[in-house]
C-alpha positions as CSV (number, residue, x, y, z in Angstrom):
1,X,5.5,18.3,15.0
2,X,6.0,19.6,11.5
3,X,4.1,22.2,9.9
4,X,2.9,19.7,7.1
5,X,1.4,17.4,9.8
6,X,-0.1,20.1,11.5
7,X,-2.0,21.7,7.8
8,X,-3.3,17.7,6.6
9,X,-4.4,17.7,10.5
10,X,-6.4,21.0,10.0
11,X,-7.3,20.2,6.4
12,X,-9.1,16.3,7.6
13,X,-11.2,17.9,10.4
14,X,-12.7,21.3,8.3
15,X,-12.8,19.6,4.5
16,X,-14.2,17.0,3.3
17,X,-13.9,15.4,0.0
18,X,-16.4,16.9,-2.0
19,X,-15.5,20.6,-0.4
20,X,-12.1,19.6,-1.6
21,X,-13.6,18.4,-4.9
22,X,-15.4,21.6,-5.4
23,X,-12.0,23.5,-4.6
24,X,-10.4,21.3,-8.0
25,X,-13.6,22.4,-10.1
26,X,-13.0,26.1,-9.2
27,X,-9.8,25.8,-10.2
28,X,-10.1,24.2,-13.5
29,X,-12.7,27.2,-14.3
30,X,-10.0,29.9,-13.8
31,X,-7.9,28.5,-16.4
32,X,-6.0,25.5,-14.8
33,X,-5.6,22.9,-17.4
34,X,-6.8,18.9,-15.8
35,X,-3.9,17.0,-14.7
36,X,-3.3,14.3,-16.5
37,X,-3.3,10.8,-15.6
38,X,-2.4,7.5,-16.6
39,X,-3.1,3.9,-14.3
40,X,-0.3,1.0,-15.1
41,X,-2.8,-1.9,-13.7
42,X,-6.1,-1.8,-14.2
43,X,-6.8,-4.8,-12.0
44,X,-8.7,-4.2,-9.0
45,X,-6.6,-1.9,-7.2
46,X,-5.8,0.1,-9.6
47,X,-9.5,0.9,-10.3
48,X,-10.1,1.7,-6.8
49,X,-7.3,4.0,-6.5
50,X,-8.4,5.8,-9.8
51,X,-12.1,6.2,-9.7
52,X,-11.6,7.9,-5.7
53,X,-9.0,10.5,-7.9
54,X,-11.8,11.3,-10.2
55,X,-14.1,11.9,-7.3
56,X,-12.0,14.8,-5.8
57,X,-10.3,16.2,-8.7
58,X,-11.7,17.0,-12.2
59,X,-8.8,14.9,-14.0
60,X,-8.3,14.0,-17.3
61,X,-7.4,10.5,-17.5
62,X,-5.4,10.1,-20.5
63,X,-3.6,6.5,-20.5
64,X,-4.5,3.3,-19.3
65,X,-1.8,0.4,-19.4
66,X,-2.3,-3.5,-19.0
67,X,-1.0,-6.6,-20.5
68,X,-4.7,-8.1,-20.1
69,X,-6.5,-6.8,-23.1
70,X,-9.7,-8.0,-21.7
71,X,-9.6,-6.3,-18.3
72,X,-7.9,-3.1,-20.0
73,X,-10.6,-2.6,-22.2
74,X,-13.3,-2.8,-19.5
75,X,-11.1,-0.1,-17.7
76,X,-11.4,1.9,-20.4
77,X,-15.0,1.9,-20.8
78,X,-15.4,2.2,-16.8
79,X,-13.4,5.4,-17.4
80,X,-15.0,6.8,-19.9
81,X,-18.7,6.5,-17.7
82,X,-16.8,8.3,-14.7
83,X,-15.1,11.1,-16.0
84,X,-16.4,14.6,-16.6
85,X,-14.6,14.7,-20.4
86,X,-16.5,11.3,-20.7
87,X,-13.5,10.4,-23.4
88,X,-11.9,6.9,-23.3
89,X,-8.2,7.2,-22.7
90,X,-5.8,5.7,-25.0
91,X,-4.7,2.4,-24.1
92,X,-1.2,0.6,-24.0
93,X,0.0,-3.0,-23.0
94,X,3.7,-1.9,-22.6
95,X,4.0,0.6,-19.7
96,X,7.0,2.3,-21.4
97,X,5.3,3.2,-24.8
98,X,2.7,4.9,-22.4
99,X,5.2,6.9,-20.6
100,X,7.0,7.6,-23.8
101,X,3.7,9.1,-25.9
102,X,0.8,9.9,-22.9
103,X,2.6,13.4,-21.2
104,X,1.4,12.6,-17.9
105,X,1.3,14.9,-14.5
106,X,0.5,11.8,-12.4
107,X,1.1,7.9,-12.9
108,X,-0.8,5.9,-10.7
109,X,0.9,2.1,-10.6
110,X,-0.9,-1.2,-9.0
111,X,0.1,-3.7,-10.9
112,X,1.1,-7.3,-9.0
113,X,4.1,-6.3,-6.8
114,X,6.8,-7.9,-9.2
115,X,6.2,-5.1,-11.1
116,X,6.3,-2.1,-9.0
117,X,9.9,-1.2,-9.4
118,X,10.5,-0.8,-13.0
119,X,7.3,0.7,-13.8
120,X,7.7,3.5,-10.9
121,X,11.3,4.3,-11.9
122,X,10.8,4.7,-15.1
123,X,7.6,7.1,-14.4
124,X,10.1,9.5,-12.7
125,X,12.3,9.6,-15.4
126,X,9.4,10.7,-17.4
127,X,8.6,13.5,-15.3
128,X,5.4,12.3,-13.6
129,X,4.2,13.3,-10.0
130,X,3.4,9.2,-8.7
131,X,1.1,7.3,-6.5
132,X,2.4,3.3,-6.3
133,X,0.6,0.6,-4.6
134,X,2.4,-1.2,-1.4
135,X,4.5,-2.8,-1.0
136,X,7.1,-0.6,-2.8
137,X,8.8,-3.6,-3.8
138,X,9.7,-7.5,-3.3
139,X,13.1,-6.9,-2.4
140,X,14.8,-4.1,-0.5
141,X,17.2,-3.1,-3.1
142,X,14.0,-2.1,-5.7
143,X,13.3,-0.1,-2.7
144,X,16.9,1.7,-2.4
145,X,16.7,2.2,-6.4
146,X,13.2,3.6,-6.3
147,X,13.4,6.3,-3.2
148,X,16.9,7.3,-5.1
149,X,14.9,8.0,-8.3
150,X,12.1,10.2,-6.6
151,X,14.8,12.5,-5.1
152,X,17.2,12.3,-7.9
153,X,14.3,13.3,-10.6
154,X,12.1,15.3,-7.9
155,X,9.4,13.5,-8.2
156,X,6.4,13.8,-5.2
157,X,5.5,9.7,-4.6
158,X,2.8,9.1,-2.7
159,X,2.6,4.9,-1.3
160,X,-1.0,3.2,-0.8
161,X,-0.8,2.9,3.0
162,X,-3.8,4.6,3.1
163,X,-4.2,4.2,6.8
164,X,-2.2,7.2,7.6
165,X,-5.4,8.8,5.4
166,X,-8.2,7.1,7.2
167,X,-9.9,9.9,8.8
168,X,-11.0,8.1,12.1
169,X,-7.6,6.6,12.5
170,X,-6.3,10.1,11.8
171,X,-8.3,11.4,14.7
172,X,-6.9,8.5,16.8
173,X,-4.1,9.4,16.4
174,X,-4.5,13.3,17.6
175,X,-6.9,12.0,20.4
176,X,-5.3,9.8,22.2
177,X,-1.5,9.1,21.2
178,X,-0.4,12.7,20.0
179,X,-2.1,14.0,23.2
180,X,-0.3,11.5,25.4
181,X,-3.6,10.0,26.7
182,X,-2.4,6.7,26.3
183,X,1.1,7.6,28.6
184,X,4.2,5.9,27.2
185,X,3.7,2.7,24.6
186,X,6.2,-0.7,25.2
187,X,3.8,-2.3,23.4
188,X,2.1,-2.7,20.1
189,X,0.3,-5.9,18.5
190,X,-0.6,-5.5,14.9
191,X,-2.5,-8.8,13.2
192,X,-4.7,-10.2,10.5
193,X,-6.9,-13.2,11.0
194,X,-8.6,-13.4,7.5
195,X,-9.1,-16.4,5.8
196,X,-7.2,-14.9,2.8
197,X,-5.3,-17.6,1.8
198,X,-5.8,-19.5,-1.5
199,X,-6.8,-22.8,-0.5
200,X,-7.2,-24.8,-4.0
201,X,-4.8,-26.5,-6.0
202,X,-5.5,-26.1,-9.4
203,X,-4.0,-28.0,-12.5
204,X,-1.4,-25.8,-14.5
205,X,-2.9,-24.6,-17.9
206,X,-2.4,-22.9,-20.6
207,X,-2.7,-18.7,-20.1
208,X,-6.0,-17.1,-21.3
209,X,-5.7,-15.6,-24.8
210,X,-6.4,-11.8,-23.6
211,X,-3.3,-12.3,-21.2
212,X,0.5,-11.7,-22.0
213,X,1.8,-13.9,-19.6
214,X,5.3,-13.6,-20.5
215,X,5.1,-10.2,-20.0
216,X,3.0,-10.6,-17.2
217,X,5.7,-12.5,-15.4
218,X,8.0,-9.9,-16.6
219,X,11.3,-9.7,-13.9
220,X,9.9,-12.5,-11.8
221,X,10.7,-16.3,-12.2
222,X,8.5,-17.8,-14.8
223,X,5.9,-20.2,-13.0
224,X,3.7,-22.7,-15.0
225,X,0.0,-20.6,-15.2
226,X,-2.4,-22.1,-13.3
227,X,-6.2,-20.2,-12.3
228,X,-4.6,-18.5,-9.1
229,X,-2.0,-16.7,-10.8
230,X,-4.1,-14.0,-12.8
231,X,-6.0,-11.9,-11.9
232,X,-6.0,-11.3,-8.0
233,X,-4.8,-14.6,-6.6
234,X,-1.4,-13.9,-7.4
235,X,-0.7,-12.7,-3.7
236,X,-0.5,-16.4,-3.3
237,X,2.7,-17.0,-4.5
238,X,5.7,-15.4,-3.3
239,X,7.8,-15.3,-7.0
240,X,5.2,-12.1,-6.8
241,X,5.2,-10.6,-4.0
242,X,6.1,-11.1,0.1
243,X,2.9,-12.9,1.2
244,X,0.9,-11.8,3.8
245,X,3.6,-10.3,5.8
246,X,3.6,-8.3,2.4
247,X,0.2,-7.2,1.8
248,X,-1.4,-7.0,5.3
249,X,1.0,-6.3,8.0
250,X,2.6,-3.5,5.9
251,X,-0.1,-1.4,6.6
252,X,-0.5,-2.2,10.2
253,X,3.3,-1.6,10.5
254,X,3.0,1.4,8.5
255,X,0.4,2.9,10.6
256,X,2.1,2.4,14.1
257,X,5.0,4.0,12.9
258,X,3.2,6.8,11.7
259,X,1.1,7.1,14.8
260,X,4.2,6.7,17.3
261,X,6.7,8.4,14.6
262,X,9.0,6.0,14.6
263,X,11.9,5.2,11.5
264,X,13.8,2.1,11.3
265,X,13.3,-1.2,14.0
266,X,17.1,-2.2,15.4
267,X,16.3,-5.9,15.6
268,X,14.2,-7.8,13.5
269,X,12.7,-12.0,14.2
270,X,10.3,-13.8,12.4
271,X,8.7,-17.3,12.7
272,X,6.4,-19.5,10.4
273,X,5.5,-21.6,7.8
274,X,2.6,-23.4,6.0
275,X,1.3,-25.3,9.4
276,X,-1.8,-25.9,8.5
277,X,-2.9,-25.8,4.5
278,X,-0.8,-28.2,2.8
279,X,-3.0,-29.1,0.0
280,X,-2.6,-25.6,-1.8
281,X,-0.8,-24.6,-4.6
282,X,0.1,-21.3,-2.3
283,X,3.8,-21.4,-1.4
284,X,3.3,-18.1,0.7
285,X,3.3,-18.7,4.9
286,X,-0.5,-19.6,6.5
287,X,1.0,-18.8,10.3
288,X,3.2,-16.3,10.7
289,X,4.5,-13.8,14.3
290,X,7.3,-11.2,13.1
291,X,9.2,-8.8,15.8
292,X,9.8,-5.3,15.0
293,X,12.2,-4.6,17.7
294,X,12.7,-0.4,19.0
295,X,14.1,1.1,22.3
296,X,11.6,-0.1,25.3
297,X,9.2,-1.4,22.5
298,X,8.1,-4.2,20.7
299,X,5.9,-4.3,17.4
300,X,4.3,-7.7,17.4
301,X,2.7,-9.0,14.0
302,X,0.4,-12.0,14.2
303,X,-1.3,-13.5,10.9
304,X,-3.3,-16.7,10.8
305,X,-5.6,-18.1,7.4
306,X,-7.6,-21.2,9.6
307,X,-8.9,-21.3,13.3
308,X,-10.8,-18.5,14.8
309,X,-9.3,-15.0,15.1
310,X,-10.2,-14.8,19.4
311,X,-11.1,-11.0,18.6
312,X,-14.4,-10.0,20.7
313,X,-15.3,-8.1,17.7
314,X,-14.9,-9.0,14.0
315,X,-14.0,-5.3,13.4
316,X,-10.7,-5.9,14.6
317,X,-9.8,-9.0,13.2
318,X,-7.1,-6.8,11.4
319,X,-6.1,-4.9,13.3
320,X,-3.6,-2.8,15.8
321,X,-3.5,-2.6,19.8
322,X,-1.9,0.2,21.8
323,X,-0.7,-0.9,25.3
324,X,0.1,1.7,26.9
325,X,0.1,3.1,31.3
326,X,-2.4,5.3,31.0
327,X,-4.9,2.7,28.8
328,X,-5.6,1.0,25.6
329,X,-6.2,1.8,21.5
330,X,-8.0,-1.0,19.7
331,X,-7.0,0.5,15.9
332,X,-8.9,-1.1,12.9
333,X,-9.8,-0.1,8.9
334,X,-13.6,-0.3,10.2
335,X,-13.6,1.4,14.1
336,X,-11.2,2.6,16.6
337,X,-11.6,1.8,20.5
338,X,-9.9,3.8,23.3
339,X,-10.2,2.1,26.7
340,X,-8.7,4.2,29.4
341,X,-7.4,2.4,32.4
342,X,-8.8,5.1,35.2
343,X,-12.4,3.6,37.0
344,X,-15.1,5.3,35.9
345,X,-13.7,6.0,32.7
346,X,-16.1,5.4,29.4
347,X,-14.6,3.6,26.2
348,X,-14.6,6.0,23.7
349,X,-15.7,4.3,20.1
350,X,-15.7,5.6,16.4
351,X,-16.9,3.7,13.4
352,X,-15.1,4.5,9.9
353,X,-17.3,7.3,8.0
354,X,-18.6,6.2,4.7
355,X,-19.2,9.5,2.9
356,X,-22.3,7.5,0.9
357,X,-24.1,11.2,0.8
358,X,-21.2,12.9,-1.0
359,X,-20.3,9.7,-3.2
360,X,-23.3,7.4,-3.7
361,X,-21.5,6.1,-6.5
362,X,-19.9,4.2,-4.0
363,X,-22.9,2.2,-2.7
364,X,-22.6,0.4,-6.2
365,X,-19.2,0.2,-7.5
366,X,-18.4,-3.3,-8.2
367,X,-15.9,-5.0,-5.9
368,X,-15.3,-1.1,-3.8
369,X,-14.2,-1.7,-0.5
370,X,-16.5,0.8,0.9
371,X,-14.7,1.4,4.4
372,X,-11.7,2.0,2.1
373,X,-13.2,4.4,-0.1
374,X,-12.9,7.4,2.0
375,X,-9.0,6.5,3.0
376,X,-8.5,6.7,-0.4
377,X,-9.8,9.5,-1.3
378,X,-8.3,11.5,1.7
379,X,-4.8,9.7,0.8
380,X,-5.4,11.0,-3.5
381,X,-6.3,14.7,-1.6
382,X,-3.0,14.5,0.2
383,X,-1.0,13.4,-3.2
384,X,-2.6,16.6,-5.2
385,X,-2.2,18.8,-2.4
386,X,1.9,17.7,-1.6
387,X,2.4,18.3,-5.6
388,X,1.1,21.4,-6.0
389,X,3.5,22.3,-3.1
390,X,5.8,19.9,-4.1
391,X,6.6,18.6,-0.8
392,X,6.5,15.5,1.0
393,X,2.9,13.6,1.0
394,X,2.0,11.8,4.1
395,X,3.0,8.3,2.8
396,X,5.9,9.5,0.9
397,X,8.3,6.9,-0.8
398,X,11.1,6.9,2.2
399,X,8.1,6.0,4.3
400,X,6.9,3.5,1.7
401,X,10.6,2.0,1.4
402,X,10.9,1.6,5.2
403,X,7.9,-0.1,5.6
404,X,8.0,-2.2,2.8
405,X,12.1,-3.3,3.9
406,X,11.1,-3.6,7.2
407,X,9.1,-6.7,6.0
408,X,10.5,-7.9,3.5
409,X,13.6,-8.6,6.6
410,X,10.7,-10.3,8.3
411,X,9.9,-12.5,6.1
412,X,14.3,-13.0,4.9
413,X,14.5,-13.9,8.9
414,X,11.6,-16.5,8.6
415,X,13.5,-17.7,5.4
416,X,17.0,-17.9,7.4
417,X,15.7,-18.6,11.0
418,X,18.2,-15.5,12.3
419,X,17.4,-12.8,14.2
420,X,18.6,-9.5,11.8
421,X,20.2,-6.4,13.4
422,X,19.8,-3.8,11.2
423,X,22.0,-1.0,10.4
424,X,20.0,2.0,8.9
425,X,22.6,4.0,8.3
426,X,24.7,1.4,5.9
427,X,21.9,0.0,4.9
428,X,22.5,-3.9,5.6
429,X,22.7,-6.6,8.1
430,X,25.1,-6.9,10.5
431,X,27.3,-9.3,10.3
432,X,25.7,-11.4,8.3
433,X,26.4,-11.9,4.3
434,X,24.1,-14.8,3.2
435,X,21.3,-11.8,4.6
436,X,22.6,-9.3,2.8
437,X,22.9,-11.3,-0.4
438,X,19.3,-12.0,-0.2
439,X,18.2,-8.0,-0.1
440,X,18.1,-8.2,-3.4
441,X,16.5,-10.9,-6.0
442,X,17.9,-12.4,-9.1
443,X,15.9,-10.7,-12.0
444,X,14.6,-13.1,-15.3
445,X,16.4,-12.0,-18.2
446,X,16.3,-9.5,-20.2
447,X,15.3,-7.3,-17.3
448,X,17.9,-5.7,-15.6
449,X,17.4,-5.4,-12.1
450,X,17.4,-1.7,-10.3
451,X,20.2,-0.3,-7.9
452,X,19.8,3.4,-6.2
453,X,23.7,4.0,-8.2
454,X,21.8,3.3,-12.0
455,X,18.8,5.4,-11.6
């Protein structure tokens, strides 16, 4: 086990976030000037992701970048009510002129997925320390481009696969697999059951004036605007991102692989479609199973938008199951379960810890994910502590990349009904061009698209 494991380990079970917050304070008192930060997306994420950065660190948020004037300006006020300078930043709609004037030490990115990329690249040219939303990317050349420009530039990236942050998964994870309670693993199912999938099929209009839609669309194929596309519903459509496959089993995947410390799958299936929802303007799957294939072991995703889930308990109706000889690990953002398989042996149980004394702010935050909160928070704590020794952080951007491909291949299998063997080493499919082609995506002019050789 590495040494950095071993510290984060140490650091989750004796700190919490306000100890670590008070640690930030101290340090600003003896002379340490405030980081500072600049958000490209102040959409829902990226608000989330910010505001859990202010709680543990007295930052100085700076910059503030969106191509929605309407929701930017919000952000700004939002920002100005949270932090301890109580200034508004200074706000952009181009993420470059921000980069070019705002001096940052850390750019936090969570704009739609399209977007990732180019703004991420282009924040470690300008020598900022980043946090970027998953998935990394839509296609798996972005990816190649952006994990080339964190090492070529030495930037410390941190991905939001916050479950390798969430301190009861954390503890899972030393309990029962790290401990080899569970015995040896051929068998992992990961799954989402929500009903997440836009159902309506609105009439294309014309863009809200507060939104820059061409610049919205930005590398992506231009699509007629319609009431899905902006804000949040864009996950509908796959021009912007990877669907579900995208949003939801990438963290699932990304936390078995953490958990069983595992790289890249050999063999890769996917089947699906739209079975069900016809009637929606979504183009993105509703019923979905992708294989993740690894020596004696199988990582199984499942995601369905209609029928019931056939959970027994809604906390895991996203989810992760451990098989393994000795028992089983019901994983989930809200609990974790470990069932041994000896007689007389008691389930173990642990519900998610809120940290509502430390942070009551988040009791009221509008639109918080308050099991999140604290998985956040833990994941920002790792990010500050990896650049002040300018190491790896736990979700660093190879992990993010591998994850994020590993999908994306999913979904390209779906797409070509083939069963992909991949080869880590080169990088590609074997054997198989009209795969390899599709690794990357055509870019809308004039953006050129990203390759790991240009950075």
């Amino acid at each position: 086990m590495m040494r950095s494991e071993l510290d984060r380990r140490a650091f989750l079970r004796t700190t919490g976030a306000a100890a670590f917050s008070a640690a930030g304070a101290a340090a600003m008192q003896q002379g340490r000037k405030p980081r500072r930060v600049g958000l490209i997306g102040t959409g829902w994420y990226g608000k989330i992701d910010l505001l859990r950065l202010i709680q543990v660190e007295p930052v100085e948020v700076v910059s503030l970048c969106d191509v929605d004037s309407k929701m930017l300006s919000a952000a700004g006020d939002l920002v100005a009510s949270r932090q301890k300078s109580g200034k508004t930043p200074q706000l952009f709609h181009d993420y470059r002129d921000m980069l070019k004037q705002s001096g940052l030490d850390i750019c936090l990115i969570a704009t739609p997925d399209h977007w990732h990329a180019l703004a991420m690249i282009e924040a470690a040219k300008a020598g900022a320390d980043i946090y970027v939303q998953k998935p990394i990317s839509v296609d798996v050349t972005e990816g190649q481009a952006m994990l080339a420009a964190a090492r070529k530039y030495k930037r410390v990236v941190q991905v939001g696969t916050q479950r390798r942050s969430t301190p009861h998964l954390v503890e899972a994870k030393e309990r029962f697999l790290d401990s080899g309670k569970l015995g040896k693993i051929s068998s992992v199912d990961i799954h989402c059951y929500y009903h997440m999938r836009a159902t309506a099929n609105p009439p294309d209009s014309a863009p809200p004036a507060n939104l820059d839609y061409e610049m919205w669309t930005g590398p992506a194929p231009m699509r007629p605007f319609c009431s899905l596309t902006h804000p949040r519903s864009w996950r509908a459509f796959n021009e912007y991102g990877n669907g579900i496959v995208g949003d939801m089993a990438i963290h699932m995947f990304d936390m078995t692989r953490w958990m069983l410390g595992l790289g890249w799958p050999s063999r890769i299936s996917s089947d699906g479609g739209i079975y069900m929802d016809k009637a929606s303007k979504a183009n993105i799957s509703d019923t979905q199973v992708c294989t993740w294939e690894y020596p004696e072991l199988n990582i199984v995703w499942n995601h369905r938008t209609w029928g019931a889930s056939g959970e027994a308990d809604d906390k895991y109706n996203w989810g992760a199951t451990f098989y393994g000889e000795k028992g089983t690990l019901k994983a989930g953002v809200y609990a974790y379960d470990f069932i041994p398989s000896g007689k007389g042996e008691k389930t173990i149980h642990k519900d998610v810890t809120y940290e509502f004394e430390q942070y009551p702010e988040d009791k009221t935050e509008k639109d918080l994910e308050t099991h999140v909160a604290p998985a956040v928070r833990h994941h920002m704590m790792d990010l500050l502590a990896a650049i002040d020794k300018r190491s790896n952080p736990v979700a660093d951007i190879e992990q993010g990349y591998i994850s994020t491909a590993s999908c994306i291949l999913a979904n390209l299998a779906m797409k070509t009904g083939r069963k992909f063997t991949w080869d880590a080493g080169k990088q590609e499919v074997v054997g198989d061009a009209e795969a390899n082609r599709l690794l990357t995506r055509a870019y809308r002019k004039p953006w050129v698209h990203p390759d790991r050789k240009s950075v």
